[in-house]
N, C-alpha and C positions, 0 to 999 in steps of 0.2 A: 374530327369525325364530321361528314357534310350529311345532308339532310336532304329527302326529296320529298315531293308528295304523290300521292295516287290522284289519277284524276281521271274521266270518265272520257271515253274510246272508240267511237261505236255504242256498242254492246258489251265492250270489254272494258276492262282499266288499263293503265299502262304507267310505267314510272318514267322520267327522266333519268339516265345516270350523268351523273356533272361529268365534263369534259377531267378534269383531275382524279378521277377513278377509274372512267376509262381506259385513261393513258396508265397507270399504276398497272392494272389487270390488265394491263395489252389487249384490249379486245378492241375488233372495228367494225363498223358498220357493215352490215350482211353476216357477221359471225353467227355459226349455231349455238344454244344456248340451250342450256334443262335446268328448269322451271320445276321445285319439288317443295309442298308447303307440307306444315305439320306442327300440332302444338304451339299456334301462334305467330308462326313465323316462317318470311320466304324464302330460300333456299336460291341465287340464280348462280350457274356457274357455267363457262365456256364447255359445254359437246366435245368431246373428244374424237379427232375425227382419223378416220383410217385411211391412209396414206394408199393410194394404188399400185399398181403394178409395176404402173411406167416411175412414178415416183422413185418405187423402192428398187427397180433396175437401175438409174438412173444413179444411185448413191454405191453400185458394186463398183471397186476399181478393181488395176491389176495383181492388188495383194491378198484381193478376195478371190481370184483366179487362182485354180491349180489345173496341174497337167492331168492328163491321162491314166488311168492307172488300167492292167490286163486283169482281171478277172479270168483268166481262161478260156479255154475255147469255146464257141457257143455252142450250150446243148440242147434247144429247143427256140421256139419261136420267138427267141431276143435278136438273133441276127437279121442286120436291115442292110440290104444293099442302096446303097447311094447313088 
């Protein structure tokens, strides 16, 4: 187990995390982080971050593709001319 200390920031505190924890916890420089105390003690853990649009287009292939299916004729303001 490593050990850091608190030390003074500004106005704030800030810790050091050792380079070997980092790397453990995969986290890097610029990552989001939530920061939650309680009873003593800090809480820090990696933000979970929500992937965008283009991201999660970006991962459909052609197995996620299906064809076409007929629903019937249109009977109201569904049909679009092209």
């Amino acid at each position: 187990m490593l050990t850091a200390q608190i030390v003074k920031w500004g106005n704030s505190l800030a810790v050091r995390i050792p380079k070997p924890v980092a790397e453990e916890a995969g986290v890097l420089e610029g990552d989001a982080i939530v920061i939650e105390a309680g009873a003593g003690e800090i809480t820090v853990r990696r933000k979970q971050r929500i992937p965008t649009l283009k991201e999660l287009v970006a991962q459909i292939t052609a197995d996620d593709r299906y064809d076409e299916i007929s629903a019937g004729p249109a009977r109201g303001k569904e049909r679009v001319e092209w």
